[in-house]
N, C-alpha and C positions, 0 to 999 in steps of 0.2 A: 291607412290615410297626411293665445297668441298677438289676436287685433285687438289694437285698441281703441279705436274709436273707426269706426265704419267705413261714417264718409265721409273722414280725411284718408283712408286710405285709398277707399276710389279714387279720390281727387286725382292723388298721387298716380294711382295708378292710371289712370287716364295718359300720360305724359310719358312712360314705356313702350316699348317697344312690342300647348294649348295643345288644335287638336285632337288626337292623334289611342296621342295618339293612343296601351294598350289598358286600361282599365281602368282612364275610367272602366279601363277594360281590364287591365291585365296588370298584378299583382306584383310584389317581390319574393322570396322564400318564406315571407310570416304568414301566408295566406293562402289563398284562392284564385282560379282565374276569373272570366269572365261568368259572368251570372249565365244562368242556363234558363232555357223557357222549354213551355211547351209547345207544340209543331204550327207548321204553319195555318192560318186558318182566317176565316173570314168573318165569325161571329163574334160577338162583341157581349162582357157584361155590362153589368146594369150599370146605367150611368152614375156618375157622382154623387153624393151627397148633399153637394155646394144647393145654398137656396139661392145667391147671388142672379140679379136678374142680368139675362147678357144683352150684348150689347141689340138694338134693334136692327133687320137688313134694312142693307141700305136701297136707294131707291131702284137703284141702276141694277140689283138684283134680281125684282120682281118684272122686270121688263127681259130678262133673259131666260132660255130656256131651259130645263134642268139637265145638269152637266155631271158627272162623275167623274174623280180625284181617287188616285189610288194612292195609299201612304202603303210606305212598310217598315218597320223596324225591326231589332231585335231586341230581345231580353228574357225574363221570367214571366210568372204571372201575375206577379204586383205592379210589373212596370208594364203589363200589357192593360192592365184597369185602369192606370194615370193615363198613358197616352188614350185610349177610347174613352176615357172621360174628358179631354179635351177636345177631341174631334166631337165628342157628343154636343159640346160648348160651342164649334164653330157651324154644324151642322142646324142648332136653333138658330143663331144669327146670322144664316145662311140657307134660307129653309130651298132653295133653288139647288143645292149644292150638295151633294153627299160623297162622304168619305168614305171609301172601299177600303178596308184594312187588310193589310197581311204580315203577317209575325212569326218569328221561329227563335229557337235555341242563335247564339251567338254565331258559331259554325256553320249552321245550316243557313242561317240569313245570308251570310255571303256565299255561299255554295251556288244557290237559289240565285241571287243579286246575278253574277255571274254569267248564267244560263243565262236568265230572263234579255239581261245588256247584250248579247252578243247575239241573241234572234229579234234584237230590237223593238223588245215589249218589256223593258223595265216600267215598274212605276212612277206616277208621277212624278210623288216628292217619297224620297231615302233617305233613310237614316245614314248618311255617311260617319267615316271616321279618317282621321289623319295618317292613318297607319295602310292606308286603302286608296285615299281621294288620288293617290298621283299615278296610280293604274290608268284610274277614271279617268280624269283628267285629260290625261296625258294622250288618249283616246276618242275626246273630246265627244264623251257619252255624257258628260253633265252641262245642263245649263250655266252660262255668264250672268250671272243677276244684277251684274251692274246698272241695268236699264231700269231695273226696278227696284232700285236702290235710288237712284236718279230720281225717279216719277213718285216715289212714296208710296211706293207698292210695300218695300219692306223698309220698316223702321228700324236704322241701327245706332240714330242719334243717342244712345245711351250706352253703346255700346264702344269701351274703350282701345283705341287704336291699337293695340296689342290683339284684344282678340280678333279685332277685324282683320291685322292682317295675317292670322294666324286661319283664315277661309279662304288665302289666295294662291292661286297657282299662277304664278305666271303673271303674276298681278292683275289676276282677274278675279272677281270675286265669285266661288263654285259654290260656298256651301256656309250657311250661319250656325254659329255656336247656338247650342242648346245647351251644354254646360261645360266650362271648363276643370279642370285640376289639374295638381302639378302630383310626382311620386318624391315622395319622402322619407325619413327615416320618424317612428315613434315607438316611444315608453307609454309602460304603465306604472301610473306615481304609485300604485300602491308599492311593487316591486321593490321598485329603489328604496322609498322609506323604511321596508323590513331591514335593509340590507346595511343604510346608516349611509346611506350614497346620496351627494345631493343633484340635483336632477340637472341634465346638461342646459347649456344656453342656444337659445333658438337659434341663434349666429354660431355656429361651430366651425372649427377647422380641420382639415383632417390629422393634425396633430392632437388637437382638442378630442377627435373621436377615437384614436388608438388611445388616448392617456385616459379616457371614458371607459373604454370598454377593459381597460390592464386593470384600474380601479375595481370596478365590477366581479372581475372575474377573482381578484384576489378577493376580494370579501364574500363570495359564496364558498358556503361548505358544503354543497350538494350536488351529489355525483350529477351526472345527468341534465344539470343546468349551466348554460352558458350565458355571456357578457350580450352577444349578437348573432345573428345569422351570417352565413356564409353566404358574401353578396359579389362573388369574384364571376359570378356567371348572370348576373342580373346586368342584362344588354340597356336598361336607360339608365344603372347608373357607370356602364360604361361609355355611354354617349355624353354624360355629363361630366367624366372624368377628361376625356379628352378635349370637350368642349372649354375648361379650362385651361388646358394647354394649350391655347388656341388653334384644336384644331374641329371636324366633324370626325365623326367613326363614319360617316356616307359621306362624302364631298359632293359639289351641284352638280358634278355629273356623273354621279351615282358611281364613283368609285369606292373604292377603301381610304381612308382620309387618315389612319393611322399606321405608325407602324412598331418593327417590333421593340423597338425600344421604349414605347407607348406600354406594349402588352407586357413586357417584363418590369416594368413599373408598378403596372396594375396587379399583374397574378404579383408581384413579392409583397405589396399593402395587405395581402389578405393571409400570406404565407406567413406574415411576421404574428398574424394573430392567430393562425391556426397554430404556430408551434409556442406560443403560452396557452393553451386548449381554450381562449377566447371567443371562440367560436366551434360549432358540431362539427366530431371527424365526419369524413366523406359518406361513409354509411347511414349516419342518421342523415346527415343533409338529403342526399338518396334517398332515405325510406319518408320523408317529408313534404317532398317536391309537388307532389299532384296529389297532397290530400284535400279536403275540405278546410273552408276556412275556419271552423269552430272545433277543426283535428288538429290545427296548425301546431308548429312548433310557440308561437307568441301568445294564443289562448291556452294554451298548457302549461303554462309560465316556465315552458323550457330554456327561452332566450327572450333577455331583456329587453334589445333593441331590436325591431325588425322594419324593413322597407318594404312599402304598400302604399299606394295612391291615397289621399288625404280623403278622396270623397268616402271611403269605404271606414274612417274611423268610427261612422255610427255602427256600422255591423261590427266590426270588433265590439265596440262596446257593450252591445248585447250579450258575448255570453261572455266578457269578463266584468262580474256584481262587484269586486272591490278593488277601488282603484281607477284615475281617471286616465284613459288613451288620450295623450298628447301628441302634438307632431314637432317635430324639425327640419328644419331645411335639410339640403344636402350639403353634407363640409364641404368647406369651403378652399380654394387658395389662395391665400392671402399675396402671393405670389405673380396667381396666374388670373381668369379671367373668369367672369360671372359663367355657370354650368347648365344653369335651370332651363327649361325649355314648356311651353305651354302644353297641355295635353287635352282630351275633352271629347266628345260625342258634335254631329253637327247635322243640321239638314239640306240636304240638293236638294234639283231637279233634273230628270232626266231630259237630255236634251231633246229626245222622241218624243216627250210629253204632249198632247195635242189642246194644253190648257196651262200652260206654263204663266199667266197672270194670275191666275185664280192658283194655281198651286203656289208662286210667290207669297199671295194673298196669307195665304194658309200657314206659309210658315212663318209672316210677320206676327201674326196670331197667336201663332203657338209660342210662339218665346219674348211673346208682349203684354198679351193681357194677362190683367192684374188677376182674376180668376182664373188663368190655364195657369200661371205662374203659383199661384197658390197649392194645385194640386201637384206640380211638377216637383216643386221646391229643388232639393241635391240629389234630383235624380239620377242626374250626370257630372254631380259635382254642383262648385258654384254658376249661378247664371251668366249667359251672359253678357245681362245689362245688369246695370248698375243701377237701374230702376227699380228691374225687378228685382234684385237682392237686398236693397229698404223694403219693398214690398212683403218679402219673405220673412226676413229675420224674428221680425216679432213672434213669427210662428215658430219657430227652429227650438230645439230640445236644447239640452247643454251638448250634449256630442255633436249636434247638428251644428250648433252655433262656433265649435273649436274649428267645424270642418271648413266651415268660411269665411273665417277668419284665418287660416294656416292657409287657406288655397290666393286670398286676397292680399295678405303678406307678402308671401311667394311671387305672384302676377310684377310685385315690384321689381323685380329682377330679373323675370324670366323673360327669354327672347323667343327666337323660332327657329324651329331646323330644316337644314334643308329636305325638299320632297326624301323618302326613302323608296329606298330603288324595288326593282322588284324582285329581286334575290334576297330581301333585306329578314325574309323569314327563314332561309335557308344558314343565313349568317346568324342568324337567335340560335338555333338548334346547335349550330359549331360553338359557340361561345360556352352554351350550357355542355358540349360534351368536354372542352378542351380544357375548360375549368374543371369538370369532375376528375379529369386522367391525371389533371395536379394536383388536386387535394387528395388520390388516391395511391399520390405518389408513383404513376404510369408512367408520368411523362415528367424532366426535370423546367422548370418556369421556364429554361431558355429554350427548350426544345419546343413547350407548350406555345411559346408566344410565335414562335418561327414557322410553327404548323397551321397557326391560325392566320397569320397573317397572307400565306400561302394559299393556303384555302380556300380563305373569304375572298382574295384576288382573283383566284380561279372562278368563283360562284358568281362575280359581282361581271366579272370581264366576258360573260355566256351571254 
């Protein structure tokens, strides 16, 4: 998966400059990917619990004839209960209106999504994502909501220019934040204080992070445990290393935006820690990669410091009882240029949609009112409005509350990235093998960096 005072940092962050894009989706090596559900389906449990009375339809409702809204998301089956507990919420205060649900596993929603867009029967409003919208987009299967952004159909007056423009293609607005986060690096206090180490500074530098984890690693005496994870194959935080350099790892026209000079940079930062054993030889990192998040190498207090999207510091926190998960920004160059980049979950509409005001409708609702915002809270992260995250906080745990706090910190710094292309998953998979062939000693950093550079030009230029 910090603040200190709330809303001076909204404030702040109002005045910056999301997402995307994978986990709120997708993980670093301390974890998990994206949450899994069960299939697709149209039935719905029991509504909420909330006694809150909602809001009354309005007039212009009852004069119209009943119309059906198809949503679909993805996720598990906790977050299939929040979302049809909100639709349950818009469906009383819309009794003209009914929501058709459909849900599936992470995968399969977009597999599905896919199909459906391409015989021209998506649904209404989708759960977009940043890592996806510029397919969409770009194909121009999503609704422009700017019209109804205009007319007050969707409310985003709370919603701080950064994430807004963090819904736009082309500067058009496609899709509203339902929740942002950024991915991070974090500890567990309890770790370090066994260890007599005092716990890093939220501002770190990547000098500050090698002289962290050398610290670390000298003061353990146990085989087995290391300072951090091996993060020379984790692609956002190679977008944020080059993004410091001033450049993109995808350029706007969906090129390659680095090169090898960049990647021999990057693969010898993790080389210089693999050879003090600062981090897991290649084989553990290997046999760790696609376990469970509660298997991970960071809940087995194998490795101290691990990267993973800030929304998810509450599930870590669950199965580690001593010790509090903290976050960090990502080091920094004091040198070069801010790195961070917005990430987050978001809602469209299908441009085919045959009810595109009333699906508008639906989704100003869902990421405004104070009762869907209640049940939603970090489902996807922080919200986001800056309304509803005063509205929430009261309710938030302590892990909840570190996590939006560390994501509303972050928002101050973080920009946007360019659309990523549509090879740009084919380039994830080269990065994770071209790093494993150098930590396995396959390939030497200048061969590895020359291959991937090669490669990814070749994928990116198809």
């Amino acid at each position: 998966m910090l603040m200190k005072n709330m809303k001076a940092l909204l404030t702040v962050m109002a005045s910056v400059t999301l997402v995307s894009g994978l986990a709120a989706c997708s993980t670093g090596t301390g974890g998990s990917n994206s949450s899994s559900g069960s299939g697709d389906g149209a039935s719905k449990p029991a509504a909420s619990s909330t006694t809150s009375t909602p809001a009354p339809a309005p007039a212009e409702a009852k004069k119209q004839e009943p119309i059906s809204i198809r949503f679909a998301w993805w996720g598990d089956g906790k977050r299939h209960e929040k979302y049809n507990a909100i639709a349950d919420l818009y469906e009383k205060a819309h009794p003209n209106i009914k929501i058709v649900r459909e849900f599936g596993a992470f995968n399969d929603y977009w597999d599905k999504l896919a199909t459906q867009t391409a015989g021209g029967n998506a649904p209404d409003v989708v759960g977009m994502h940043a890592t996806y919208v510029a397919d969409y987009a770009r194909r121009n299967t999503l609704l422009d909501l700017g019209q109804y952004i205009q007319d007050g159909t969707i409310d985003v007056k709370n919603f701080p220019p950064a994430v807004q423009e963090a819904g736009k293609v082309n500067g058009k607005t496609v899709m509203v934040a339902q929740g942002v986060t950024m991915t991070g690096w974090n500890f567990n206090t309890a770790a370090f204080d066994k260890l007599g180490v005092k716990y890093p500074d939220y501002n770190w530098t990547w000098d500050d992070f090698i002289a962290k984890a050398t610290e670390l690693q000298k003061a353990i005496k146990e085989n087995g445990v290391w300072a951090s994870v091996d993060g020379s194959g984790d692609i956002t935080g190679l977008q944020v290393y080059a993004r410091q350099r001033g450049k993109d790892l995808f350029n706007a026209d969906g090129k390659l935006g680095v090169n090898k000079d960049d990647m021999v940079a990057w693969f010898s930062l993790w080389d210089k820690l693999r050879k003090i054993k600062a981090i897991p030889d290649a084989a553990t990192s290997e046999q760790y990669a696609s376990v469970s998040l509660d298997q991970g190498l960071f809940v087995k207090g194998k490795v101290l410091l691990a990267n993973f999207p800030f929304n998810q510091i509450p599930l870590y926190q669950n199965y580690i009882k001593e010790g509090e998960v903290r976050a960090l920004r990502r080091p920094t160059d004091p040198k070069g240029k801010e790195g961070e980049f917005i990430e987050g979950a978001y809602l469209a509409v299908a441009a085919t949609s045959k009810h595109p005001k009333e699906a508008a409708d639906f989704i100003s609702f869902f990421v405004n009112n104070d009762e869907a915002v209640k049940i939603f809270k970090l489902e996807q992260g922080a919200l986001g409005s800056t309304k509803g995250n005063d509205t929430i906080k009261p309710l938030l745990s302590p892990p909840e509350q570190r996590t939006i706090d560390a994501i509303q910190t972050s928002l101050k710094t973080a920009g946007q990235l360019p659309l990523p292309p549509a090879g740009q998953g084919a380039v994830r998979t080269l990065l994770t093998e071209t790093a494993q062939s150098v930590a396995f000693g396959q390939s030497s950093i200048d061969k590895g960096a020359q291959e991937f550079v090669d490669k990814a030009t070749a994928i990116l230029n198809k």
